[in-house]
C-alpha positions as CSV (number, residue, x, y, z in Angstrom):
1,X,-6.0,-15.9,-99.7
2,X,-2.3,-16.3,-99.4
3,X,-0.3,-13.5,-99.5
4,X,1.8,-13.7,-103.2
5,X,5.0,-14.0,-103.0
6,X,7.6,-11.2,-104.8
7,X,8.8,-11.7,-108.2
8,X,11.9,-12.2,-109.0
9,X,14.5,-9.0,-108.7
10,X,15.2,-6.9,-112.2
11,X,18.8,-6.4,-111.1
12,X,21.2,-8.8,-113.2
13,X,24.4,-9.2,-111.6
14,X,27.9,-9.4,-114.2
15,X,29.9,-11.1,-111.5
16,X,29.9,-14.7,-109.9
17,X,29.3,-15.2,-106.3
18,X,29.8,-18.2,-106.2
19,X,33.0,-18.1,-108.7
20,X,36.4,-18.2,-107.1
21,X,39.2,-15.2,-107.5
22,X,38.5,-11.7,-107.6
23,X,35.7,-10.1,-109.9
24,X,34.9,-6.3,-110.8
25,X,31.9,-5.4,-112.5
26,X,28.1,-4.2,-111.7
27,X,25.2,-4.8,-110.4
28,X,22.7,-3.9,-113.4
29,X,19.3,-2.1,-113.4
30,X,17.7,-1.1,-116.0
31,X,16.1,2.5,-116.1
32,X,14.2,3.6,-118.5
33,X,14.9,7.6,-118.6
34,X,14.5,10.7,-121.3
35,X,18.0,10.2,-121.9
36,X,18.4,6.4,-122.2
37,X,15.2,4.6,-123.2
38,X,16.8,1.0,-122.6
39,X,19.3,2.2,-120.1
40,X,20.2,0.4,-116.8
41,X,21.8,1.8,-113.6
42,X,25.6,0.4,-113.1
43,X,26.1,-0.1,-109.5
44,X,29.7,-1.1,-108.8
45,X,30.5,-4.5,-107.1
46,X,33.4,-6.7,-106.4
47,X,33.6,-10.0,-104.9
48,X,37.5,-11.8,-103.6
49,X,36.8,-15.5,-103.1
50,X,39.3,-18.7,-102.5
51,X,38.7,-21.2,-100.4
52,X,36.0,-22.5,-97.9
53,X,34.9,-19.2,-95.1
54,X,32.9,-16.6,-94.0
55,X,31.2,-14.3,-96.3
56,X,31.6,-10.5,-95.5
57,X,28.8,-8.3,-96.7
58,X,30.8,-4.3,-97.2
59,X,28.8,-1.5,-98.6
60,X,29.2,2.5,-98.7
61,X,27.3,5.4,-99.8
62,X,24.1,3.4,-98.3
63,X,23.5,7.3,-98.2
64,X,25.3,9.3,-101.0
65,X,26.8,12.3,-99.3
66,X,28.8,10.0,-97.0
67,X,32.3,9.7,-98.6
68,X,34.2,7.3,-95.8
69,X,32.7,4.4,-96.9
70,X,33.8,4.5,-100.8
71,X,37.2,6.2,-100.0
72,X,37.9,2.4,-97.9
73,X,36.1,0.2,-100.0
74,X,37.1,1.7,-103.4
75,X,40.8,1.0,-102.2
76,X,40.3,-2.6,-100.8
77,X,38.2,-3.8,-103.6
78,X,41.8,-2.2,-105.8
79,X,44.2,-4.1,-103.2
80,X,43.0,-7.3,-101.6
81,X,44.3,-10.1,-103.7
82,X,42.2,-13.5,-103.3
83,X,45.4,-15.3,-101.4
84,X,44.8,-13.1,-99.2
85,X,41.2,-14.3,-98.5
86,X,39.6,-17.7,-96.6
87,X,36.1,-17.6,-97.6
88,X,34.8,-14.4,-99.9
89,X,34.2,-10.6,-99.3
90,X,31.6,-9.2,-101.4
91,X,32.3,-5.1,-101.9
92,X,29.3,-2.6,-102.7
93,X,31.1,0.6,-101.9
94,X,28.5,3.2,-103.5
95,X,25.0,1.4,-102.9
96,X,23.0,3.8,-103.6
97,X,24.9,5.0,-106.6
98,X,22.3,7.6,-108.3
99,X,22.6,9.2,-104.9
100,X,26.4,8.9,-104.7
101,X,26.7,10.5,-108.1
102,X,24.7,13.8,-107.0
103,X,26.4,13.6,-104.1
104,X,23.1,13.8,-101.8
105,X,21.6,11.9,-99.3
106,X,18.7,10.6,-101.4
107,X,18.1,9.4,-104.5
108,X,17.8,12.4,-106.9
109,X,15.5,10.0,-109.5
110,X,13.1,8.9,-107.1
111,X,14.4,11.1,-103.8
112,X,14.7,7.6,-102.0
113,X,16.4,7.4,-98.9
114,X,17.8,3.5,-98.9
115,X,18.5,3.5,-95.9
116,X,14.4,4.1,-95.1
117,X,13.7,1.5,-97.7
118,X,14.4,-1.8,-96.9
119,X,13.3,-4.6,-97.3
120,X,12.5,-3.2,-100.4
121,X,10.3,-4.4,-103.4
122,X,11.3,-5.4,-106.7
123,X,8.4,-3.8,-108.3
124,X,8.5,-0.6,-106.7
125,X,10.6,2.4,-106.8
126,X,14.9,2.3,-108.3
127,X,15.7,2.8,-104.7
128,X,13.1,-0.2,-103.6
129,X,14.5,-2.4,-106.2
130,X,18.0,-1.6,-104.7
131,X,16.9,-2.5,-101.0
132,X,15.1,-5.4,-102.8
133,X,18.4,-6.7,-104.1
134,X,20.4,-6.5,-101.4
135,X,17.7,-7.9,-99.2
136,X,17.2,-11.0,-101.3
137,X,20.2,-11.6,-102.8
138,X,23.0,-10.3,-100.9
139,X,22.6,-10.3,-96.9
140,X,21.6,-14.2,-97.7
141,X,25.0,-14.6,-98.6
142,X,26.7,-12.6,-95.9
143,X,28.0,-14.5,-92.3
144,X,28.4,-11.0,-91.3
145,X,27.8,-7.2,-93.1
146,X,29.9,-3.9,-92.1
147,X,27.7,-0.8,-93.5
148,X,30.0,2.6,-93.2
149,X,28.2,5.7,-92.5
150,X,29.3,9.0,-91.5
151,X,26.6,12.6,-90.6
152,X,26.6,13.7,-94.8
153,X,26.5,17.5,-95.5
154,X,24.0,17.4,-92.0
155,X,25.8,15.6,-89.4
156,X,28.7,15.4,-87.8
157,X,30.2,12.8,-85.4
158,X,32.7,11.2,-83.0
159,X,34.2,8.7,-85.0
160,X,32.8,5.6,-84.1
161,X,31.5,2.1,-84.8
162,X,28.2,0.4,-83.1
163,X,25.5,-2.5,-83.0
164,X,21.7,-2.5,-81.4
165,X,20.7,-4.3,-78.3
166,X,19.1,-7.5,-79.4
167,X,16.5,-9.8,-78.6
168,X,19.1,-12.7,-78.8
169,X,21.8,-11.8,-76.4
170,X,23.8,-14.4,-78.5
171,X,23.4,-12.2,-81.9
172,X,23.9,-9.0,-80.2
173,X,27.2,-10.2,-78.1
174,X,28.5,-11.3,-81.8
175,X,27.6,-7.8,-83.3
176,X,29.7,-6.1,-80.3
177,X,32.4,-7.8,-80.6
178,X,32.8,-7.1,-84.3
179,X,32.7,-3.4,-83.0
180,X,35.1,-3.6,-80.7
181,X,37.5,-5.6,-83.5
182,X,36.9,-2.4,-85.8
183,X,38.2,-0.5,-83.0
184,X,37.6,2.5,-83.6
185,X,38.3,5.3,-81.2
186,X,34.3,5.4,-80.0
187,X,32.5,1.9,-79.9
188,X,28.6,2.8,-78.9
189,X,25.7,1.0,-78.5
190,X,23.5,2.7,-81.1
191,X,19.9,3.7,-80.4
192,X,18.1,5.1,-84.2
193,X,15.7,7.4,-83.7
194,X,13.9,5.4,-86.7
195,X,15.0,2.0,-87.2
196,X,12.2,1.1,-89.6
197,X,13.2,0.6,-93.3
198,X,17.5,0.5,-92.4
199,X,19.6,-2.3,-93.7
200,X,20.1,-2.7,-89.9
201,X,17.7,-4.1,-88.9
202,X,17.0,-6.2,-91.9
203,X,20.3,-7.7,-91.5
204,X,19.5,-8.0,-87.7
205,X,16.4,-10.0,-88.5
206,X,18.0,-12.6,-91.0
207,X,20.4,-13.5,-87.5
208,X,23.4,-12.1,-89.1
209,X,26.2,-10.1,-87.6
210,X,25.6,-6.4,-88.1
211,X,28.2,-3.5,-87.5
212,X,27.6,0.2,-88.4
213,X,29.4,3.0,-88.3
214,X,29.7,6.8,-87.9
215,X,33.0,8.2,-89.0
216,X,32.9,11.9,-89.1
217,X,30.8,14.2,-91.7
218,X,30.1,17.5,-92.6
219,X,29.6,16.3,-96.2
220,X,33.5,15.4,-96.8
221,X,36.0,13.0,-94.9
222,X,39.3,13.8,-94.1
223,X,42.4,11.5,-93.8
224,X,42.1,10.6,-89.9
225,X,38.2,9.7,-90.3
226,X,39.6,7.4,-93.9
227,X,42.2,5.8,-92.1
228,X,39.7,4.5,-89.1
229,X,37.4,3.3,-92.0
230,X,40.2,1.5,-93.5
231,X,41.7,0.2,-90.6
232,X,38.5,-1.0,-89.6
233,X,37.1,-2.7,-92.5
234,X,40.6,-5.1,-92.3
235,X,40.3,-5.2,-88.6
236,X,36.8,-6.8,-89.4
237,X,37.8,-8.8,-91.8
238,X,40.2,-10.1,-89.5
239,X,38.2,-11.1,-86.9
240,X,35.8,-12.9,-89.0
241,X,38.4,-15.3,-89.6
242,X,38.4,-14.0,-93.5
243,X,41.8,-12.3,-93.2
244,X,44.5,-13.6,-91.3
245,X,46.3,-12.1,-87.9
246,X,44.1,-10.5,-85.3
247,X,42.7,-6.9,-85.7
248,X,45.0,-4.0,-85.0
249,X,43.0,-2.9,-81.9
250,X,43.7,0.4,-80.2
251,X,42.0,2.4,-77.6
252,X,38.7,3.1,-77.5
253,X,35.6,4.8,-75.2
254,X,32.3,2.8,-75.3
255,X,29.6,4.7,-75.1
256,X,26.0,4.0,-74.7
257,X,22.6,5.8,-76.0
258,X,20.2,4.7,-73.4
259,X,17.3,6.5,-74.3
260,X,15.4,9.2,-76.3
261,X,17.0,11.7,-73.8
262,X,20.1,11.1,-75.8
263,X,18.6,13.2,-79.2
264,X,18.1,16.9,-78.8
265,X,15.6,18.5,-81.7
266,X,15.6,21.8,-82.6
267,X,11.8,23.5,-82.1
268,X,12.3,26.3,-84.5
269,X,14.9,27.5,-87.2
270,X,17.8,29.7,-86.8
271,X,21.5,30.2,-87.0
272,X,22.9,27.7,-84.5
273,X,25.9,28.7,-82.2
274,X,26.9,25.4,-80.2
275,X,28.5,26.5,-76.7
276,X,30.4,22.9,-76.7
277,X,32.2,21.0,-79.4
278,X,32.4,17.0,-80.2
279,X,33.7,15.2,-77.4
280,X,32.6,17.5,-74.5
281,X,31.8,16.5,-71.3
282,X,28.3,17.6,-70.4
283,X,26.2,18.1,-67.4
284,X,22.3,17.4,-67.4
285,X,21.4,21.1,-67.7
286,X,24.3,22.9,-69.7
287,X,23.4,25.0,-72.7
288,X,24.7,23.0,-75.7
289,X,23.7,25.5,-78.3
290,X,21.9,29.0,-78.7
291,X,19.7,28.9,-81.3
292,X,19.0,32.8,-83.1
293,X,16.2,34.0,-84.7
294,X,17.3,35.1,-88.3
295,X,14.3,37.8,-89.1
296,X,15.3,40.8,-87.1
297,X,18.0,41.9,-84.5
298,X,17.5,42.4,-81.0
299,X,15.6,38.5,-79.9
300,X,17.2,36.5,-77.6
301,X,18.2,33.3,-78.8
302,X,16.6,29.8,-77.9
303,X,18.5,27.6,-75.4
304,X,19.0,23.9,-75.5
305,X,19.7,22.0,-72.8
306,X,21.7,18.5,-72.5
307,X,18.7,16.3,-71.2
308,X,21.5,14.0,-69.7
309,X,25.3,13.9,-68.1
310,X,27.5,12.6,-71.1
311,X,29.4,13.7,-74.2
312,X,28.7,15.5,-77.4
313,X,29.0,12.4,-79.8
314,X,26.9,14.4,-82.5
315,X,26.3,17.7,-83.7
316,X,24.1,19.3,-86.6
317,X,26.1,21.4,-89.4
318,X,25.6,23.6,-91.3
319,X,25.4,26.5,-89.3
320,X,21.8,27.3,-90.2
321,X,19.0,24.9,-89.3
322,X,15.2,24.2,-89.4
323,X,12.5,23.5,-86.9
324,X,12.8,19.6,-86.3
325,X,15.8,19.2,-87.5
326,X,18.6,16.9,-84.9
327,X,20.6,19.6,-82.7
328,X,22.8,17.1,-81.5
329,X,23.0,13.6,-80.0
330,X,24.7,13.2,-76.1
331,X,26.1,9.4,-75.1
332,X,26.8,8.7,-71.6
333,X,30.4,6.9,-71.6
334,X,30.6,3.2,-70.3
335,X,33.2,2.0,-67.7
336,X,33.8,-1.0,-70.7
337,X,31.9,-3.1,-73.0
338,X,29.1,-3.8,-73.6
Protein backbone atom coordinates (compact mmCIF):
# COMPACT_ATOMS: atom_id res chain seq x y z
CA UNK A 1 0.00 0.00 0.00
CA UNK A 2 1.07 3.51 -0.46
CA UNK A 3 2.70 5.13 2.06
CA UNK A 4 0.07 8.04 3.60
CA UNK A 5 0.93 11.10 3.32
CA UNK A 6 1.34 13.66 6.62
CA UNK A 7 -1.40 15.69 7.76
CA UNK A 8 -1.55 18.90 7.72
CA UNK A 9 0.83 20.92 10.39
CA UNK A 10 -1.04 22.14 13.92
CA UNK A 11 1.09 25.36 13.84
CA UNK A 12 -1.08 28.40 12.65
CA UNK A 13 0.96 31.24 11.59
CA UNK A 14 -0.40 35.20 12.67
CA UNK A 15 1.72 36.65 9.87
CA UNK A 16 1.45 36.79 5.95
CA UNK A 17 4.17 35.44 3.87
CA UNK A 18 3.02 36.27 1.17
CA UNK A 19 1.84 39.93 2.36
CA UNK A 20 4.05 42.88 1.56
CA UNK A 21 5.75 45.26 4.45
CA UNK A 22 7.09 44.17 7.66
CA UNK A 23 5.03 41.80 10.04
CA UNK A 24 5.83 40.73 13.88
CA UNK A 25 3.85 38.11 15.40
CA UNK A 26 4.10 34.11 16.10
CA UNK A 27 4.12 31.07 14.98
CA UNK A 28 1.29 29.27 17.17
CA UNK A 29 1.24 25.76 18.70
CA UNK A 30 -1.04 24.75 20.79
CA UNK A 31 0.06 22.78 24.00
CA UNK A 32 -2.02 21.34 26.14
CA UNK A 33 -0.15 21.49 29.64
CA UNK A 34 -1.17 21.39 33.68
CA UNK A 35 -0.98 24.95 33.53
CA UNK A 36 -2.83 25.89 30.29
CA UNK A 37 -5.24 23.33 29.17
CA UNK A 38 -5.96 25.21 25.68
CA UNK A 39 -2.64 26.87 25.62
CA UNK A 40 -0.28 27.15 22.51
CA UNK A 41 3.46 27.75 22.20
CA UNK A 42 4.24 31.46 20.80
CA UNK A 43 7.22 31.18 18.70
CA UNK A 44 8.41 34.62 17.51
CA UNK A 45 8.52 35.35 13.77
CA UNK A 46 9.00 38.32 11.47
CA UNK A 47 8.77 38.60 7.82
CA UNK A 48 10.16 42.25 5.67
CA UNK A 49 8.76 41.92 2.18
CA UNK A 50 8.52 44.63 -0.94
CA UNK A 51 9.04 43.85 -4.16
CA UNK A 52 9.91 40.87 -6.41
CA UNK A 53 13.48 38.68 -4.85
CA UNK A 54 15.00 36.12 -3.02
CA UNK A 55 13.64 34.73 0.02
CA UNK A 56 16.13 34.46 3.04
CA UNK A 57 15.27 31.82 5.51
CA UNK A 58 17.21 33.34 9.32
CA UNK A 59 16.68 31.29 12.39
CA UNK A 60 18.48 31.20 16.07
CA UNK A 61 18.31 29.31 19.08
CA UNK A 62 17.87 26.12 16.63
CA UNK A 63 19.55 24.98 20.03
CA UNK A 64 18.50 27.10 23.11
CA UNK A 65 21.68 27.75 24.98
CA UNK A 66 23.16 29.49 21.91
CA UNK A 67 22.57 33.26 22.44
CA UNK A 68 24.49 34.74 18.98
CA UNK A 69 21.85 33.91 16.91
CA UNK A 70 18.86 35.87 18.83
CA UNK A 71 21.16 38.77 19.97
CA UNK A 72 21.49 39.43 15.60
CA UNK A 73 18.25 38.52 14.64
CA UNK A 74 16.23 40.07 17.53
CA UNK A 75 17.97 43.44 16.33
CA UNK A 76 17.46 43.05 12.54
CA UNK A 77 13.91 41.93 12.80
CA UNK A 78 13.72 45.69 15.26
CA UNK A 79 15.75 47.63 12.32
CA UNK A 80 15.38 46.52 8.81
CA UNK A 81 12.66 48.60 7.29
CA UNK A 82 10.99 46.90 4.00
CA UNK A 83 12.67 49.75 1.53
CA UNK A 84 15.36 48.42 2.54
CA UNK A 85 14.45 44.95 1.13
CA UNK A 86 14.11 43.39 -2.77
CA UNK A 87 12.38 40.23 -2.25
CA UNK A 88 11.49 39.14 1.62
CA UNK A 89 13.55 37.84 4.73
CA UNK A 90 11.62 35.75 6.92
CA UNK A 91 13.20 35.97 10.75
CA UNK A 92 12.84 32.98 13.38
CA UNK A 93 15.39 34.11 15.82
CA UNK A 94 14.45 31.62 18.86
CA UNK A 95 13.32 28.32 16.99
CA UNK A 96 13.17 26.26 19.42
CA UNK A 97 11.64 28.61 21.91
CA UNK A 98 10.66 26.21 24.94
CA UNK A 99 14.39 25.48 24.82
CA UNK A 100 15.48 29.14 24.44
CA UNK A 101 13.36 30.00 27.47
CA UNK A 102 15.16 27.43 29.87
CA UNK A 103 18.02 28.42 28.35
CA UNK A 104 19.17 24.60 27.42
CA UNK A 105 20.08 22.85 24.56
CA UNK A 106 16.96 20.72 24.37
CA UNK A 107 13.59 20.99 24.78
CA UNK A 108 12.77 20.93 28.56
CA UNK A 109 8.90 19.67 27.62
CA UNK A 110 9.79 16.87 25.47
CA UNK A 111 13.91 17.05 25.97
CA UNK A 112 13.98 17.44 22.02
CA UNK A 113 16.99 18.29 20.45
CA UNK A 114 15.65 20.18 17.00
CA UNK A 115 18.43 20.12 15.60
CA UNK A 116 18.28 15.91 15.66
CA UNK A 117 14.71 16.24 14.59
CA UNK A 118 14.09 17.07 11.28
CA UNK A 119 12.18 16.53 8.98
CA UNK A 120 9.97 16.32 11.71
CA UNK A 121 6.31 15.05 11.97
CA UNK A 122 3.31 16.96 12.58
CA UNK A 123 1.83 14.32 14.78
CA UNK A 124 4.62 13.61 16.86
CA UNK A 125 6.44 15.24 19.60
CA UNK A 126 6.38 19.75 20.23
CA UNK A 127 9.87 19.62 19.02
CA UNK A 128 8.75 17.20 15.79
CA UNK A 129 5.97 19.51 15.08
CA UNK A 130 8.52 22.43 15.06
CA UNK A 131 10.94 20.58 12.56
CA UNK A 132 7.68 19.62 10.85
CA UNK A 133 6.85 23.29 10.30
CA UNK A 134 9.76 24.63 9.25
CA UNK A 135 10.32 21.66 6.95
CA UNK A 136 6.98 22.05 5.23
CA UNK A 137 6.26 25.43 5.39
CA UNK A 138 9.30 27.48 5.64
CA UNK A 139 12.55 26.13 3.84
CA UNK A 140 9.85 25.84 0.70
CA UNK A 141 9.84 29.42 0.83
CA UNK A 142 13.56 30.14 1.36
CA UNK A 143 16.05 30.77 -1.97
CA UNK A 144 18.64 30.49 0.64
CA UNK A 145 18.60 29.80 4.82
CA UNK A 146 21.48 31.16 7.35
CA UNK A 147 21.05 28.94 10.71
CA UNK A 148 23.38 30.71 13.57
CA UNK A 149 24.93 28.43 16.04
CA UNK A 150 27.52 28.75 18.52
CA UNK A 151 29.16 25.54 21.21
CA UNK A 152 26.04 26.34 24.17
CA UNK A 153 27.14 25.97 27.81
CA UNK A 154 29.44 22.75 26.11
CA UNK A 155 31.35 24.02 23.33
CA UNK A 156 33.38 26.48 22.43
CA UNK A 157 34.66 27.74 19.04
CA UNK A 158 36.75 29.77 16.55
CA UNK A 159 34.27 31.99 15.22
CA UNK A 160 33.33 30.83 12.02
CA UNK A 161 30.82 30.18 9.24
CA UNK A 162 30.57 26.88 6.93
CA UNK A 163 28.66 24.59 4.35
CA UNK A 164 29.05 20.59 3.52
CA UNK A 165 30.57 19.07 0.55
CA UNK A 166 27.85 18.18 -1.80
CA UNK A 167 26.74 15.79 -4.24
CA UNK A 168 26.03 18.77 -6.69
CA UNK A 169 29.15 20.67 -6.99
CA UNK A 170 26.74 23.41 -8.33
CA UNK A 171 24.73 23.60 -4.75
CA UNK A 172 27.77 23.20 -2.72
CA UNK A 173 29.94 26.02 -4.73
CA UNK A 174 26.61 28.30 -4.04
CA UNK A 175 26.62 27.41 -0.24
CA UNK A 176 30.57 28.49 -0.07
CA UNK A 177 30.20 31.39 -1.46
CA UNK A 178 27.45 32.50 0.86
CA UNK A 179 30.24 31.60 3.54
CA UNK A 180 32.77 33.47 2.30
CA UNK A 181 30.06 36.67 1.88
CA UNK A 182 29.44 36.17 5.77
CA UNK A 183 32.99 36.56 6.17
CA UNK A 184 33.73 35.77 9.12
CA UNK A 185 37.06 35.46 10.46
CA UNK A 186 37.17 31.35 9.97
CA UNK A 187 35.21 30.03 6.83
CA UNK A 188 35.35 25.98 7.11
CA UNK A 189 34.13 23.23 5.38
CA UNK A 190 32.10 21.58 8.02
CA UNK A 191 32.09 17.79 8.60
CA UNK A 192 29.01 16.76 11.55
CA UNK A 193 29.83 14.00 13.35
CA UNK A 194 25.91 13.28 13.01
CA UNK A 195 24.28 14.89 10.20
CA UNK A 196 21.04 12.88 10.52
CA UNK A 197 17.88 14.77 11.75
CA UNK A 198 19.80 18.76 11.26
CA UNK A 199 18.03 21.42 9.46
CA UNK A 200 21.24 21.10 7.31
CA UNK A 201 20.77 18.72 5.60
CA UNK A 202 17.14 19.01 5.15
CA UNK A 203 17.70 22.25 3.58
CA UNK A 204 20.58 20.60 1.64
CA UNK A 205 18.20 18.10 0.21
CA UNK A 206 15.31 20.54 -1.02
CA UNK A 207 18.56 22.19 -3.42
CA UNK A 208 18.65 25.29 -1.37
CA UNK A 209 21.61 27.38 -0.29
CA UNK A 210 22.57 26.46 3.22
CA UNK A 211 25.11 28.40 5.59
CA UNK A 212 25.86 27.59 9.19
CA UNK A 213 27.63 28.90 11.64
CA UNK A 214 29.75 28.61 14.89
CA UNK A 215 30.37 31.89 16.64
CA UNK A 216 31.82 31.28 19.91
CA UNK A 217 30.04 29.56 23.16
CA UNK A 218 30.57 28.75 26.50
CA UNK A 219 26.84 29.21 27.13
CA UNK A 220 27.02 33.23 26.61
CA UNK A 221 28.20 35.57 23.65
CA UNK A 222 30.12 38.36 24.04
CA UNK A 223 30.26 41.62 21.84
CA UNK A 224 33.10 40.47 19.23
CA UNK A 225 31.28 37.02 18.60
CA UNK A 226 27.56 39.48 18.18
CA UNK A 227 29.15 41.76 15.97
CA UNK A 228 30.37 38.83 13.45
CA UNK A 229 26.74 37.45 13.71
CA UNK A 230 25.50 40.73 12.78
CA UNK A 231 27.78 41.69 10.32
CA UNK A 232 27.21 38.45 8.80
CA UNK A 233 23.60 38.07 8.59
CA UNK A 234 23.62 41.71 6.40
CA UNK A 235 26.66 40.49 4.57
CA UNK A 236 24.35 37.51 3.57
CA UNK A 237 21.69 39.33 2.87
CA UNK A 238 23.76 41.27 0.65
CA UNK A 239 24.96 38.91 -1.39
CA UNK A 240 21.70 37.31 -2.01
CA UNK A 241 20.86 40.25 -3.86
CA UNK A 242 18.09 41.01 -0.97
CA UNK A 243 19.97 43.97 0.42
CA UNK A 244 21.82 46.33 -1.64
CA UNK A 245 25.81 47.02 -1.82
CA UNK A 246 28.20 44.11 -1.64
CA UNK A 247 29.09 42.39 1.78
CA UNK A 248 31.55 44.03 3.98
CA UNK A 249 34.20 41.26 3.50
CA UNK A 250 37.29 41.08 5.68
CA UNK A 251 39.92 38.60 6.30
CA UNK A 252 39.39 35.23 6.79
CA UNK A 253 41.30 31.53 7.23
CA UNK A 254 39.45 28.63 5.44
CA UNK A 255 39.74 25.71 7.03
CA UNK A 256 38.74 22.24 6.27
CA UNK A 257 37.54 19.12 8.46
CA UNK A 258 38.67 16.32 6.20
CA UNK A 259 37.91 13.46 8.27
CA UNK A 260 36.85 11.75 11.52
CA UNK A 261 40.57 12.36 12.62
CA UNK A 262 39.44 15.95 13.05
CA UNK A 263 37.03 14.97 16.40
CA UNK A 264 38.85 13.94 19.60
CA UNK A 265 36.50 12.07 22.30
CA UNK A 266 37.09 11.81 25.63
CA UNK A 267 37.26 7.84 26.84
CA UNK A 268 36.61 8.47 30.50
CA UNK A 269 35.53 11.46 32.76
CA UNK A 270 37.63 13.96 34.57
CA UNK A 271 38.72 17.49 35.14
CA UNK A 272 40.14 18.55 31.75
CA UNK A 273 43.27 20.75 31.60
CA UNK A 274 43.78 21.70 27.76
CA UNK A 275 47.75 22.18 27.09
CA UNK A 276 46.64 24.55 23.98
CA UNK A 277 44.04 27.17 23.52
CA UNK A 278 41.56 28.03 20.36
CA UNK A 279 43.55 28.91 17.42
CA UNK A 280 46.74 26.85 18.20
CA UNK A 281 48.85 25.38 15.79
CA UNK A 282 49.12 21.71 16.39
CA UNK A 283 51.33 18.91 15.37
CA UNK A 284 49.95 15.25 14.70
CA UNK A 285 51.09 13.93 18.15
CA UNK A 286 51.00 17.00 20.67
CA UNK A 287 49.12 16.60 23.94
CA UNK A 288 46.01 18.77 23.54
CA UNK A 289 44.65 18.07 26.97
CA UNK A 290 45.34 16.08 30.26
CA UNK A 291 42.48 14.54 31.36
CA UNK A 292 42.48 13.79 35.61
CA UNK A 293 40.95 11.30 37.40
CA UNK A 294 38.62 13.05 40.05
CA UNK A 295 38.33 10.04 42.83
CA UNK A 296 41.60 10.14 44.59
CA UNK A 297 45.04 11.98 44.37
CA UNK A 298 48.11 10.59 43.20
CA UNK A 299 46.86 8.98 39.20
CA UNK A 300 48.31 10.28 36.37
CA UNK A 301 46.15 11.91 34.07
CA UNK A 302 44.98 10.65 30.59
CA UNK A 303 46.62 12.16 27.53
CA UNK A 304 45.02 13.12 24.25
CA UNK A 305 46.73 13.39 21.29
CA UNK A 306 45.93 15.72 18.03
CA UNK A 307 45.26 12.85 15.45
CA UNK A 308 46.30 15.43 12.78
CA UNK A 309 48.61 18.78 12.00
CA UNK A 310 46.05 21.71 12.23
CA UNK A 311 44.46 24.17 14.66
CA UNK A 312 42.28 23.99 17.75
CA UNK A 313 39.00 25.25 16.08
CA UNK A 314 36.97 23.65 19.09
CA UNK A 315 37.24 22.97 22.58
CA UNK A 316 34.86 21.28 25.31
CA UNK A 317 33.98 23.59 28.47
CA UNK A 318 33.23 23.27 31.32
CA UNK A 319 36.12 22.21 32.92
CA UNK A 320 34.76 18.86 34.08
CA UNK A 321 33.72 16.28 31.52
CA UNK A 322 32.31 12.78 30.85
CA UNK A 323 33.42 9.62 29.11
CA UNK A 324 32.22 10.29 25.35
CA UNK A 325 31.85 13.49 25.55
CA UNK A 326 33.78 15.93 22.35
CA UNK A 327 37.37 16.95 23.75
CA UNK A 328 37.97 19.11 21.01
CA UNK A 329 37.71 19.38 17.20
CA UNK A 330 41.28 20.12 15.08
CA UNK A 331 40.84 21.72 11.27
CA UNK A 332 43.71 21.66 9.01
CA UNK A 333 43.93 25.43 7.42
CA UNK A 334 43.44 25.71 3.51
CA UNK A 335 45.83 27.85 1.23
CA UNK A 336 42.14 29.44 0.02
CA UNK A 337 38.68 28.52 -0.83
CA UNK A 338 37.07 26.05 -1.18
Amino acid sequence: MPMALPGPSPIVPTVDFAAQGVQHGHLRLPHSRDDSAWGSIMIPVCVIAQGEGPTALLTGANHGDEYEGPAALYELARTLHPAQVTGRVIIAPALNYPAFLAGTRTSPIDKGNLNRSFPGRPDGSVTQKIADYVTRALVPLADIVLDLHSGGRTLDFLPYAAAHELPDKAQQARCFAAVAAFAAPYSMKMLEIDAVGMLDTAVENAGKTFVTTELGGAGTATARSIAIARRGVLNVLRHAGILSGQPQTGPTRWLDMPSAACFVCAQDGGLVAFAHDLGDTLRQGDVVARVYPLGRTGCAPMEYRAGMDGILAARHVPGLLQAGDCLCVIAQQREEGI
